[in-house]
Backbone bond lengths (Angstrom), bond angles and torsions (degrees), N, CA, C in turn:
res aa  C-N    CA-C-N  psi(-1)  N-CA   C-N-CA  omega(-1)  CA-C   N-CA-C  phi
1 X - - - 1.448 - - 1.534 108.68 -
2 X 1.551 123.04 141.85 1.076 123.91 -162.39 1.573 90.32 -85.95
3 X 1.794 102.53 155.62 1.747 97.61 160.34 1.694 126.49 -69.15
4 X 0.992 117.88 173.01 1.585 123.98 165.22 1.370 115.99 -63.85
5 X 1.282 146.80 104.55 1.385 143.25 161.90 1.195 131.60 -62.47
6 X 1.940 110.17 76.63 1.187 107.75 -152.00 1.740 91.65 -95.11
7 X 1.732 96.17 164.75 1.570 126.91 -167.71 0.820 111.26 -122.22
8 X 1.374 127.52 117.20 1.924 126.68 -164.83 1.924 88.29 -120.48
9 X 1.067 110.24 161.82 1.225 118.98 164.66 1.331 125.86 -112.79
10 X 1.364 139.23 128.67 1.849 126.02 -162.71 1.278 109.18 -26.93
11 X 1.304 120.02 150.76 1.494 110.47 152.18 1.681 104.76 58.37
12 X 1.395 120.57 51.60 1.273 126.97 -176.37 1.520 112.05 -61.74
13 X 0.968 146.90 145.65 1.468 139.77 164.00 1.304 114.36 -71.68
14 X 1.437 119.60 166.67 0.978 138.28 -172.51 1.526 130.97 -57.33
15 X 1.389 127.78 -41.13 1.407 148.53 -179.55 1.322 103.24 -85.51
16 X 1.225 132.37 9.51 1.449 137.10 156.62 2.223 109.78 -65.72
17 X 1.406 99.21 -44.99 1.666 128.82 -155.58 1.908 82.28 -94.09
18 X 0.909 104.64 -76.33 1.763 115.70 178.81 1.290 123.54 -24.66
19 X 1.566 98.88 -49.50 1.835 100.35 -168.19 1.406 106.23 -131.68
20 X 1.624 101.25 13.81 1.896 99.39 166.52 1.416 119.59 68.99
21 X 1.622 102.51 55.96 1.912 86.81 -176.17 1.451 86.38 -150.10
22 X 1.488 122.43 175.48 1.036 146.83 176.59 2.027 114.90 -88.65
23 X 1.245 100.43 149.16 1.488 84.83 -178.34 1.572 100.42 -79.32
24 X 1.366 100.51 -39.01 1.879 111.74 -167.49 1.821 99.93 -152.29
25 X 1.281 98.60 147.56 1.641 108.42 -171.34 1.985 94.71 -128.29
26 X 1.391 106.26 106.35 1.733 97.11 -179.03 1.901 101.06 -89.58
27 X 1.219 113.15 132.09 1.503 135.80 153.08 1.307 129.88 -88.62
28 X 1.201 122.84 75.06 1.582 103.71 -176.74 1.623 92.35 100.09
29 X 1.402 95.35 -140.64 1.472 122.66 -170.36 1.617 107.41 -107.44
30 X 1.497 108.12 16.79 1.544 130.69 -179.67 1.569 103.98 -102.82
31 X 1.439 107.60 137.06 1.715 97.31 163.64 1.936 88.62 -137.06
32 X 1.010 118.20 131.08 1.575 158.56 -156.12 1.581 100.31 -103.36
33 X 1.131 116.26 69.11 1.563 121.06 -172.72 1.688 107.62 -74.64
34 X 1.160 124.00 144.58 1.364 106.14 -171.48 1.789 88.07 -114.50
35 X 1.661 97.93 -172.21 1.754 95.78 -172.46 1.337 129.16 -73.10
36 X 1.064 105.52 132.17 1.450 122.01 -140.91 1.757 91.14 -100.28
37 X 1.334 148.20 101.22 1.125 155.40 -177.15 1.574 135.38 -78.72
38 X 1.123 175.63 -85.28 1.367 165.42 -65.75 1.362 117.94 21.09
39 X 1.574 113.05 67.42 1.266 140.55 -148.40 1.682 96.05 -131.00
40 X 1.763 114.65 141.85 1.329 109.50 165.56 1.504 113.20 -85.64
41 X 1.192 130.10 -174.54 1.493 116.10 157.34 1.415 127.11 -46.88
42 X 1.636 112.00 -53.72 1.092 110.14 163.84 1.641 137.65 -56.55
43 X 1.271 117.26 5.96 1.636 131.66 -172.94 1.052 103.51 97.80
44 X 1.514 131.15 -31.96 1.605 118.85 -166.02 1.187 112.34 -45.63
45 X 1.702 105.06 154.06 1.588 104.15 165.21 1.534 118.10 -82.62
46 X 1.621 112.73 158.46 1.491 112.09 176.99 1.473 99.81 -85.44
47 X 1.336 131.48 115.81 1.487 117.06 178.34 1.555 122.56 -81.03
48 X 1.213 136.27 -10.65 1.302 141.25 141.05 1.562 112.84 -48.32
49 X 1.506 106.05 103.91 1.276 113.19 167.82 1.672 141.05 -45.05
50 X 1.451 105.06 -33.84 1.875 126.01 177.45 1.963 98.20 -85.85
51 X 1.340 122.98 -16.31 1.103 112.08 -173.31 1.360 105.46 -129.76
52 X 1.361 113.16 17.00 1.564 126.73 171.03 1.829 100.34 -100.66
53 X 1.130 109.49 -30.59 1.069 103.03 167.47 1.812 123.56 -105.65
54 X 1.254 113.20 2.62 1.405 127.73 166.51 2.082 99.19 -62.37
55 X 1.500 102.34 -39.27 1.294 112.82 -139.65 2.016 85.76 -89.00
56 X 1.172 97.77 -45.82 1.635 95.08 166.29 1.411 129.65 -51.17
57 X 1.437 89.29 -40.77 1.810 82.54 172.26 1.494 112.14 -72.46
58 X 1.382 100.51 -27.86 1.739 105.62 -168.78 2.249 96.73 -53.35
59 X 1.449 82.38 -61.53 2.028 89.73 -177.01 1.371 129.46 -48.20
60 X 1.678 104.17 -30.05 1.123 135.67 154.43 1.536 129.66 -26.29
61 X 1.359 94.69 -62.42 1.478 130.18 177.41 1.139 112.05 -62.37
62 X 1.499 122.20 -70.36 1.403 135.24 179.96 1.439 109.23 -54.70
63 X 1.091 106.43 -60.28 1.759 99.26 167.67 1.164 112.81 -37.51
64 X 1.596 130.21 -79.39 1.440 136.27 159.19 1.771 108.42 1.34
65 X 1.667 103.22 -66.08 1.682 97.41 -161.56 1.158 112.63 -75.80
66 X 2.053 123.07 -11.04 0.886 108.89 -160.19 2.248 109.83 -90.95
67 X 1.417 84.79 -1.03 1.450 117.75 -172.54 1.958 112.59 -82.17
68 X 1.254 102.25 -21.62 1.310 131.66 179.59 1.802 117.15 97.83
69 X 1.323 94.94 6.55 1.511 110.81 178.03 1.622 120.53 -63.35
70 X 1.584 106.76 178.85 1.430 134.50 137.83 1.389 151.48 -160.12
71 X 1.332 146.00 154.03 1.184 115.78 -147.26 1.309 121.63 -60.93
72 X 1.803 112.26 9.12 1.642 132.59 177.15 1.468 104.74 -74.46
73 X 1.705 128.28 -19.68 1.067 118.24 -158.79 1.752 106.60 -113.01
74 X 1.227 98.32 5.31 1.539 104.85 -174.63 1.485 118.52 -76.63
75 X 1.285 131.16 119.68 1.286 126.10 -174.93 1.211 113.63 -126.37
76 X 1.197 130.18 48.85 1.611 147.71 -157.22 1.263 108.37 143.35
77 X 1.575 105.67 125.55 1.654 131.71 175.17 1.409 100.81 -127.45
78 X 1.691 124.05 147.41 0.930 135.34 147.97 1.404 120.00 -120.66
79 X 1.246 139.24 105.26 1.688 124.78 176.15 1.144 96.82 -99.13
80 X 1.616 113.40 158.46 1.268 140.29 150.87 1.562 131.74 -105.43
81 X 1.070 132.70 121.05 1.188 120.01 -166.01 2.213 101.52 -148.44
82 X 1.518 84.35 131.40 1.545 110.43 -178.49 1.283 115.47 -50.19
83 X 1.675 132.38 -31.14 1.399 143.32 -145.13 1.424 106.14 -179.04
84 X 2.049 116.74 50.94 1.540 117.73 -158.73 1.814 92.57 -43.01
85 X 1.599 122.74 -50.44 1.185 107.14 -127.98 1.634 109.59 -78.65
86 X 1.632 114.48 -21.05 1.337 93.63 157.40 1.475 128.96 -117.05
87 X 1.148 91.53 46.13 1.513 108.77 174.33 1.651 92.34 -107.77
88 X 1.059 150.98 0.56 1.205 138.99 -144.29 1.581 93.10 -101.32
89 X 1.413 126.81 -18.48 1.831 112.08 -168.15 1.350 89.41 -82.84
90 X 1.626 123.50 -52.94 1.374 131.39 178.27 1.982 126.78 -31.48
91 X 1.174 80.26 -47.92 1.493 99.95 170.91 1.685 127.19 -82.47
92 X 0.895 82.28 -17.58 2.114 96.94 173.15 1.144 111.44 -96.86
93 X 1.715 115.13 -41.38 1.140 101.25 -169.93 2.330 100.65 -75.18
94 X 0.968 116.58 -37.08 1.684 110.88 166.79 1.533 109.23 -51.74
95 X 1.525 123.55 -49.56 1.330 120.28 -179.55 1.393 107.65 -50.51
96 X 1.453 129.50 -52.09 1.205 106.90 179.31 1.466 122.80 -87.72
97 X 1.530 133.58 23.00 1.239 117.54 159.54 1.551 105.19 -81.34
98 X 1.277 118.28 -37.70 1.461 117.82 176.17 1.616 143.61 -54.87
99 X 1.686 74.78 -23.80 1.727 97.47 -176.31 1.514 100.96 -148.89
100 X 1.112 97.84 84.95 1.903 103.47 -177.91 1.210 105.07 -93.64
101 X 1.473 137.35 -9.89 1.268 140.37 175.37 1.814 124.60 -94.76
102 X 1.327 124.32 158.77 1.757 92.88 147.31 1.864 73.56 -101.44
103 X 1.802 86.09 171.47 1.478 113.97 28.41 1.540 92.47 -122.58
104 X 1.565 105.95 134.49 1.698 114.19 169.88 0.897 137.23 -68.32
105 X 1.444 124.55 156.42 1.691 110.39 164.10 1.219 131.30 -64.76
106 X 1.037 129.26 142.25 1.351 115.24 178.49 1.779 125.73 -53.81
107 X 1.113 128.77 179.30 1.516 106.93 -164.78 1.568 101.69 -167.09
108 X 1.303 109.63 106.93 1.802 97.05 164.33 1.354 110.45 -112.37
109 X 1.435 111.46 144.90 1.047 117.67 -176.38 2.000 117.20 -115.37
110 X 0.679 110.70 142.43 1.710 126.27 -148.47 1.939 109.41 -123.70
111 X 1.326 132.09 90.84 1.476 140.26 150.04 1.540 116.18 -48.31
112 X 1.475 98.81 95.86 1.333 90.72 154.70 1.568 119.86 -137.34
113 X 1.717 128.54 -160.84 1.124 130.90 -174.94 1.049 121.40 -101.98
114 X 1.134 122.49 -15.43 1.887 128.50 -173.57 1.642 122.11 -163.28
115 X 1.056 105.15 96.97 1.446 138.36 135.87 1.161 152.06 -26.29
116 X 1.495 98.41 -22.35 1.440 117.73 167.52 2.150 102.36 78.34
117 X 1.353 97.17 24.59 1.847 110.37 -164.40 1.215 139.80 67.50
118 X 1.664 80.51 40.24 1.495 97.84 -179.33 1.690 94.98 -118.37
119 X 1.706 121.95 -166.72 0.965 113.00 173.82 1.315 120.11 -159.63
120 X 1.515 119.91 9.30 1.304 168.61 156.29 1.722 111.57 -113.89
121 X 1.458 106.01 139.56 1.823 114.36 154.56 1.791 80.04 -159.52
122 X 1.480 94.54 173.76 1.390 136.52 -168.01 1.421 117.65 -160.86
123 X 1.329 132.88 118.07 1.361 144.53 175.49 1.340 105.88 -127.53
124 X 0.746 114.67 131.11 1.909 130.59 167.18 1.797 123.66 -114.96
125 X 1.507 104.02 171.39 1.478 102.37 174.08 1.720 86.37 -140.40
126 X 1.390 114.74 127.45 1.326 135.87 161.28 1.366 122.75 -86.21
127 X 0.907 108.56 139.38 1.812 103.30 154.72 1.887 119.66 -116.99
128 X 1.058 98.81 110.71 1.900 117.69 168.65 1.383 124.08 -22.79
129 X 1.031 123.59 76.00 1.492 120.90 -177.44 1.514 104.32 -35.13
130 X 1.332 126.01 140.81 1.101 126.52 148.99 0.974 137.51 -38.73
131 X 1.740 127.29 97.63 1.610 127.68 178.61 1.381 96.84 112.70
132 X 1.587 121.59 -2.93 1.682 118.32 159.30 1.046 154.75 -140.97
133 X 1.851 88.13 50.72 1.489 122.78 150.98 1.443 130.71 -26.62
134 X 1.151 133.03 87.35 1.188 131.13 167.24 1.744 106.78 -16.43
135 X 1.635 110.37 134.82 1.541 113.38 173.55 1.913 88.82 -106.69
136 X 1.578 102.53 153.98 1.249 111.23 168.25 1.582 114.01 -116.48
């Protein structure tokens, strides 16, 4: 069985080491982003809600580049969110710096209760441009 091809991003944060997970796992010409949080380096949470999720997309991202991605290559979103309905300006207004164009990825979005004290996550599925394969 092959190993996991895991994808760290510089300066990885903290809840990577903490809770045992990968930031991103690439398959193929797939990179498997896992949930992407409003997290400091150190794990803390950002407690400002519009910049807790500014900060997700930010980790988001970096993961993304460190994968050989960009938010051009994303073709599947999942968010989670504690309180979608007024979290929803907060979250649109980041959705569209990321994706100011169509055509978008598709996107489901998911209510739930716990987060682990967060109140926002984001997971995606990319696809690898040709020729930007992460080297190890």
């Amino acid at each position: 069985m092959a190993k996991r091809d895991a994808i760290f991003p510089t300066n990885r944060h903290a809840l990577y080491e903490a809770h045992g997970y990968s930031a991103a796992i690439r398959s193929g010409d797939l990179l498997f982003v896992s949930g992407q949080v409003g997290s400091h380096p150190d794990g803390s949470t950002e407690p400002d809600l519009a910049r807790q999720v500014s900060l997700a997309f930010s980790n988001l991202e970096k993961t993304l580049a460190a994968g050989g991605c960009t938010f051009d290559d994303i073709v599947d979103v999942t968010t989670f969110h504690t309180d979608p309905e007024s979290q929803f300006p907060a979250v649109m207004e980041a959705k569209s710096k990321a994706f100011p164009e169509a055509p978008y990825p598709n996107w489901t979005a998911i209510g739930v209760n716990w987060l682990a004290g967060f109140d926002f996550e984001i997971k995606v599925i990319a696809r690898i441009p040709t020729g930007n394969a992460p080297s190890h």
